[in-house]
SELO-285676 format. One record per residue (C-alpha): residue in one letter; x, y, z. Coordinates in nm, 3 decimals, decimal comma, always signed. Each point is the difference from the previous one (the first is absolute). Layout:
N
<rec r="A" u="X" v="Y" w="Z"/>
...
This chain:
202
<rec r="X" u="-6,905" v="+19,063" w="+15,086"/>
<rec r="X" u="+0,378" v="-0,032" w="+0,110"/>
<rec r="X" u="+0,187" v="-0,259" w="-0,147"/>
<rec r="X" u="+0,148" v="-0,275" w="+0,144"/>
<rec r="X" u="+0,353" v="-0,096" w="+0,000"/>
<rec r="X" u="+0,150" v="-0,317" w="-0,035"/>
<rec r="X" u="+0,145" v="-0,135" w="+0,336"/>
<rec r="X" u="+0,394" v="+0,067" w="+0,019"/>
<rec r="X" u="+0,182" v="-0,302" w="-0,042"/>
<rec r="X" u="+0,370" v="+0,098" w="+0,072"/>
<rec r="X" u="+0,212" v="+0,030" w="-0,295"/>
<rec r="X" u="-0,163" v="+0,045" w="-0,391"/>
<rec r="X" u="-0,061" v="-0,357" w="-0,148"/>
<rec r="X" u="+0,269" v="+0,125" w="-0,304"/>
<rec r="X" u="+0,261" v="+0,030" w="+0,275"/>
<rec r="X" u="-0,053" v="-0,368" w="+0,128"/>
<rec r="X" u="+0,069" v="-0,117" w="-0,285"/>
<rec r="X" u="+0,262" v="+0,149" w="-0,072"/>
<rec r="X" u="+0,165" v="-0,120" w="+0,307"/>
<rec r="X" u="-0,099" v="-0,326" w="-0,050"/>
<rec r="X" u="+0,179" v="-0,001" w="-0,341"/>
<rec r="X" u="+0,332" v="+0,159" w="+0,087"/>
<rec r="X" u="+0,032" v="-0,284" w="+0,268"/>
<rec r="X" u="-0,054" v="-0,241" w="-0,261"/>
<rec r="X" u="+0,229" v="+0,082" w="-0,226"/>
<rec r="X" u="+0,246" v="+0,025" w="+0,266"/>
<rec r="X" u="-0,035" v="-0,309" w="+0,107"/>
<rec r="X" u="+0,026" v="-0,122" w="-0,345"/>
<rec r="X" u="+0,322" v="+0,202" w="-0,032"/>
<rec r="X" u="+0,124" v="-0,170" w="+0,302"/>
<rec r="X" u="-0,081" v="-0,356" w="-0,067"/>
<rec r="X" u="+0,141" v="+0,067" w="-0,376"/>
<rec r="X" u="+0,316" v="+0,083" w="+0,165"/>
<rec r="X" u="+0,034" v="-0,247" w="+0,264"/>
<rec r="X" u="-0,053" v="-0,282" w="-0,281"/>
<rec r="X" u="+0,235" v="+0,132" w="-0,261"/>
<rec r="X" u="+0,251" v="+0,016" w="+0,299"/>
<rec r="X" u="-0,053" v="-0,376" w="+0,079"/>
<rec r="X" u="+0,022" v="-0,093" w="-0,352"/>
<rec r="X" u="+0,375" v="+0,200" w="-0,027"/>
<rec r="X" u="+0,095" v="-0,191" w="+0,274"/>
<rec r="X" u="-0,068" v="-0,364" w="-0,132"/>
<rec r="X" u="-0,338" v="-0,056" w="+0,143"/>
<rec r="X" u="-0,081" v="-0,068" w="+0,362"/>
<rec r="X" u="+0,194" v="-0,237" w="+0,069"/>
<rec r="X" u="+0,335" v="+0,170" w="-0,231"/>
<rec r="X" u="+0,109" v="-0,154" w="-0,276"/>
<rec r="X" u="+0,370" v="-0,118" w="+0,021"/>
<rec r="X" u="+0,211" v="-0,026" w="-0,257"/>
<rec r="X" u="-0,011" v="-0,313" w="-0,192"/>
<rec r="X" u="+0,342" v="-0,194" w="+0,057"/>
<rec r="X" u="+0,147" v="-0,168" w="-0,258"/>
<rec r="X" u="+0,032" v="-0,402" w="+0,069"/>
<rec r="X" u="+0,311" v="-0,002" w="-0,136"/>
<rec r="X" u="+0,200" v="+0,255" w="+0,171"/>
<rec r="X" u="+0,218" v="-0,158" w="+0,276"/>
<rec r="X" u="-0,086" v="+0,032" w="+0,350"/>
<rec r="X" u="+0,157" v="+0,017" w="+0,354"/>
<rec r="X" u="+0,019" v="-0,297" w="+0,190"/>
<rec r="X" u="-0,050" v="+0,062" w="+0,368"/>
<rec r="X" u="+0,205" v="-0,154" w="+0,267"/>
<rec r="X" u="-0,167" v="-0,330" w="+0,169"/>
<rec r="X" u="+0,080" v="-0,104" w="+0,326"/>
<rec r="X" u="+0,086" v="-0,337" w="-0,135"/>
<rec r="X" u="+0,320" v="-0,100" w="-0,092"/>
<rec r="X" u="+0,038" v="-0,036" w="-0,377"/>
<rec r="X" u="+0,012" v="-0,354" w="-0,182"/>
<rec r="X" u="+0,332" v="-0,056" w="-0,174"/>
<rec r="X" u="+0,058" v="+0,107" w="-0,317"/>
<rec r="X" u="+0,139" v="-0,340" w="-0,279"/>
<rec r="X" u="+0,383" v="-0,082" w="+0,035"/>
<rec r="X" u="+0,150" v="-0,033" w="-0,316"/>
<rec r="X" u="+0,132" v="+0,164" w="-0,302"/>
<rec r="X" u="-0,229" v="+0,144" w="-0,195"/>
<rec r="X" u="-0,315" v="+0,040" w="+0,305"/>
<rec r="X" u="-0,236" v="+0,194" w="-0,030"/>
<rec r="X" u="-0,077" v="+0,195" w="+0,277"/>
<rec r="X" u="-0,379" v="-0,051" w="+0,122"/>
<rec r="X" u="-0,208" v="+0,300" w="-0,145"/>
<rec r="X" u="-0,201" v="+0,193" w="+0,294"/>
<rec r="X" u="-0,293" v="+0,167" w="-0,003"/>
<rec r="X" u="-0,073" v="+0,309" w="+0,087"/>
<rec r="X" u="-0,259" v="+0,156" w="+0,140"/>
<rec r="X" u="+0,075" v="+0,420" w="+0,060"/>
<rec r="X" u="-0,060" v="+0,178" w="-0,344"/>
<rec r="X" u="+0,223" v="+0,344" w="-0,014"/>
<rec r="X" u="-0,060" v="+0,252" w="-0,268"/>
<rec r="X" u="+0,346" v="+0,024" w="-0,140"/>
<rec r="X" u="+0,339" v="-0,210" w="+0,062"/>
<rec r="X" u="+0,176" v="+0,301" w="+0,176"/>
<rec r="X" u="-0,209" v="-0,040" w="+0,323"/>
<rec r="X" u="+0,241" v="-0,063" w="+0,269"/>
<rec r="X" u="-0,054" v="-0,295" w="+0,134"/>
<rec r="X" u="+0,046" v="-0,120" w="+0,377"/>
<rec r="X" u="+0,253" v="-0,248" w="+0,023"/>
<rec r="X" u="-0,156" v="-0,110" w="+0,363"/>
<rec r="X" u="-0,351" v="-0,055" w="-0,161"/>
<rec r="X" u="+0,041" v="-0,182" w="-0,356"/>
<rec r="X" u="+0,206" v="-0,310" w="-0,098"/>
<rec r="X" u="+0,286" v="+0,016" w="-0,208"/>
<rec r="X" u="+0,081" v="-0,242" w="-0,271"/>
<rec r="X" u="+0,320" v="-0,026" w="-0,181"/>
<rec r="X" u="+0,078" v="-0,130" w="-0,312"/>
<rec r="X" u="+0,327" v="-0,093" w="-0,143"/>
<rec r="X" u="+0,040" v="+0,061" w="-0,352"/>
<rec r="X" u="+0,107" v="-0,341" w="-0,212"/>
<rec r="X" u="+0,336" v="+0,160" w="-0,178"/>
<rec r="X" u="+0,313" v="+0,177" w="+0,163"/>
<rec r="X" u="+0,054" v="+0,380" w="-0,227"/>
<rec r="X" u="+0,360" v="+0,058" w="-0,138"/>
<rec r="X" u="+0,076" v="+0,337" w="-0,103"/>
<rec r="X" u="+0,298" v="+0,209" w="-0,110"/>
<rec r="X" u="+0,060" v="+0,314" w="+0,250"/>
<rec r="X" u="-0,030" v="+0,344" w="-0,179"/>
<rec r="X" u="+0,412" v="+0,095" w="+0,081"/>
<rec r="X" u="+0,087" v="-0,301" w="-0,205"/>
<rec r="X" u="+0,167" v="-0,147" w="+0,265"/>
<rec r="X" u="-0,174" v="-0,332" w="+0,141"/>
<rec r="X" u="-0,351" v="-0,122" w="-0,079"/>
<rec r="X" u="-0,231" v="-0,108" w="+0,308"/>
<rec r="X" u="-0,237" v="-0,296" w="+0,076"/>
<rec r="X" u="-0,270" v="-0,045" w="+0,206"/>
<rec r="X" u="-0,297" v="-0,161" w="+0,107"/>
<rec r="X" u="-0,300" v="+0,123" w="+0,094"/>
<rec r="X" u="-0,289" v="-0,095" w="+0,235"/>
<rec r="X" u="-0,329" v="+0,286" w="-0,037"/>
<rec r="X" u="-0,206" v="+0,050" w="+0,346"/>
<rec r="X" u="-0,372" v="+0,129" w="-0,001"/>
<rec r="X" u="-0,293" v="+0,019" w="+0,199"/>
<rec r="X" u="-0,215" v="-0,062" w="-0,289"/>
<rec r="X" u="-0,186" v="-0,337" w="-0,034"/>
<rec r="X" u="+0,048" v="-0,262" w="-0,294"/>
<rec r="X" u="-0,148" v="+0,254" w="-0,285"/>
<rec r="X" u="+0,368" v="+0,192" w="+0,067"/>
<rec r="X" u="+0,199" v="-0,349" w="-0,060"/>
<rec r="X" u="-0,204" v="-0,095" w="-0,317"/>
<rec r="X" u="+0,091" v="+0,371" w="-0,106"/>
<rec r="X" u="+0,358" v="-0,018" w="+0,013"/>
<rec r="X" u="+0,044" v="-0,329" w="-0,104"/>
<rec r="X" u="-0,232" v="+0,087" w="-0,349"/>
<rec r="X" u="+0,261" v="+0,306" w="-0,040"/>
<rec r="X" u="+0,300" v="-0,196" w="+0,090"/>
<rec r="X" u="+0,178" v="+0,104" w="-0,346"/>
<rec r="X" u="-0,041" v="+0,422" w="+0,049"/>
<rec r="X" u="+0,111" v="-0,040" w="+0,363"/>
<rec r="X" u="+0,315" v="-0,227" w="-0,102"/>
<rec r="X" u="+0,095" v="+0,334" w="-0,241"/>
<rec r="X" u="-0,095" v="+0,255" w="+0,258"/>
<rec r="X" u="+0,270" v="-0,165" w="+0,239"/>
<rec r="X" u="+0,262" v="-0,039" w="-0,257"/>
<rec r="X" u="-0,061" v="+0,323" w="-0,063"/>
<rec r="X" u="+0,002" v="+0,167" w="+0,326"/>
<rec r="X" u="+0,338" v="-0,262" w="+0,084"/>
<rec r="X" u="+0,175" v="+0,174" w="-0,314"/>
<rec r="X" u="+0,002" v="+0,362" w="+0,154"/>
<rec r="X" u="+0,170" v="-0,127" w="+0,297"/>
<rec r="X" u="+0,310" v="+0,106" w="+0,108"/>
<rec r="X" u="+0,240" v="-0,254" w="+0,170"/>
<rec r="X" u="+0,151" v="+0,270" w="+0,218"/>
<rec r="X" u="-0,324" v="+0,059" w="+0,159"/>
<rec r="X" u="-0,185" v="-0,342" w="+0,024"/>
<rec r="X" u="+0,309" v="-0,069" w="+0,235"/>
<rec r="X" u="-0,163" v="+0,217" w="+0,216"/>
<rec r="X" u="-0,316" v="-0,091" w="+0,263"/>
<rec r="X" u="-0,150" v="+0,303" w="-0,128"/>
<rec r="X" u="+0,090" v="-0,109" w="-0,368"/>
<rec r="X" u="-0,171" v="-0,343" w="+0,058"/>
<rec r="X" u="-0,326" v="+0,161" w="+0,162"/>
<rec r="X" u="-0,028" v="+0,254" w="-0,269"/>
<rec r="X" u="+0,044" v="-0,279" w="-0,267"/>
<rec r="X" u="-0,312" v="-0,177" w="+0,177"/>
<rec r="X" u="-0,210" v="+0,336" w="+0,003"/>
<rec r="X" u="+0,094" v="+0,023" w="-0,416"/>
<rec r="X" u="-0,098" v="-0,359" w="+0,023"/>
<rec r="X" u="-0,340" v="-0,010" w="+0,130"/>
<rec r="X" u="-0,090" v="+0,333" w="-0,215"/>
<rec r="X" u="+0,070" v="-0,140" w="-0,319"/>
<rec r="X" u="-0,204" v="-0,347" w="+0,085"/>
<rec r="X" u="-0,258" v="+0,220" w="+0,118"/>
<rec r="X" u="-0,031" v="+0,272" w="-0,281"/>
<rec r="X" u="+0,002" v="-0,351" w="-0,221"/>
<rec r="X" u="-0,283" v="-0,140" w="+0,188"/>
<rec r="X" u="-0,209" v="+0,336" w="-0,026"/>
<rec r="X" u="+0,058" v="+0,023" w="-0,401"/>
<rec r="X" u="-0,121" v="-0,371" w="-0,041"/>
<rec r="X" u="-0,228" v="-0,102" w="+0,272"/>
<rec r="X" u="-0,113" v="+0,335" w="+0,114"/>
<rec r="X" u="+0,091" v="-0,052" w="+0,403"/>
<rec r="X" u="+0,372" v="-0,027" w="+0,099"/>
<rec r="X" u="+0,074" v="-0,133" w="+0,352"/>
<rec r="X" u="+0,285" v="-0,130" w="+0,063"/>
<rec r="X" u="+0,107" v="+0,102" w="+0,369"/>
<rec r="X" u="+0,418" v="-0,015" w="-0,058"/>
<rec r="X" u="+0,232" v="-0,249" w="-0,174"/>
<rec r="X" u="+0,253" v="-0,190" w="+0,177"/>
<rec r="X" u="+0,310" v="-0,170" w="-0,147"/>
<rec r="X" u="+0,073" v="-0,369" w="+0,073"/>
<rec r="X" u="+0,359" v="+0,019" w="-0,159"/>
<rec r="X" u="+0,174" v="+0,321" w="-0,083"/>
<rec r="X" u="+0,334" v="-0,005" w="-0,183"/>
<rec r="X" u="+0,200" v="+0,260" w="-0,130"/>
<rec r="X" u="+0,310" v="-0,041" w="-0,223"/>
């Protein structure tokens, strides 16, 4: 009697599964991947960074004209709030698009020039884009700023704050110092430029 053989079915059954196994574990592989990758990048919908509540913020521009600020000695000016987080205070910041506030500081700053020959007063008003959290800021740290300027006024030279140039340097040295005070203390500077409401030299 002849035997019979088995009907051919295409590939081996070993083979099959094989097959079926490799694409398995690739598709394993690839979903592994693909979910590690969304986790890395802060879930589906990302995860941004956490802002701090109390780091100032810009205050955009409205359209509507701004209510007056108090008359009087001693005002306060009306703390804004912002509502554009940055990451750092050396963003540049669009003068067109965000609302400047200035604040006068309280006391005049007498210093003696650094040739010995004069001293040199002034008052100061700060400008910034930064909401009410900036105010509170430099008004908490009113006693490092006051020796930062005196300090800054005491390397002056009377030869050169006679100048334009001198003057607009002095406000650059000015705004760094009250900034690099800000940073050491508060963590955020931003103040935009100091201007002087009285400048004498003698």
């Amino acid at each position: 009697m002849s035997k019979s053989k088995s009907p051919d079915t295409g590939t081996p059954p070993k083979k099959g599964k094989k097959l079926i196994i490799f694409i398995l574990v690739g598709i394993i592989l690839v979903g592994a991947g693909a979910a590690t990758g969304v986790y890395l990048a802060g879930g589906i919908a990302g995860d941004h960074p956490k802002v701090d509540p109390n780091r100032p913020m810009l205050v955009e521009r409205s359209e509507e004209p701004e209510e007056p600020a108090a008359e009087g000695e001693g005002a306060a000016p009306v703390l804004k709030e912002g509502t554009v987080s940055v990451k750092n205070d050396r963003v540049p910041v669009d003068p067109r698009k965000f609302e400047v506030t200035y604040v006068g500081l309280e006391q005049s700053f007498t210093a003696n020039l650094a040739d010995g020959g004069g001293f040199v007063q002034v008052g100061l008003s700060l400008a910034t884009y930064y909401d009410g959290r900036l105010i509170q800021n430099i008004n908490r740290q009113a006693v490092p700023i006051r020796s930062a300027v005196l300090m800054v006024l005491s390397q002056q030279d009377a030869a050169a704050l006679s100048t334009p140039q001198g003057k607009k340097l002095l406000q650059r040295d000015l705004t760094a110092a009250i900034n690099q005070v800000l940073r050491e203390k508060e963590g955020f500077g931003g103040v935009d430029n100091v201007y002087f409401s009285n400048l004498v030299i003698q």
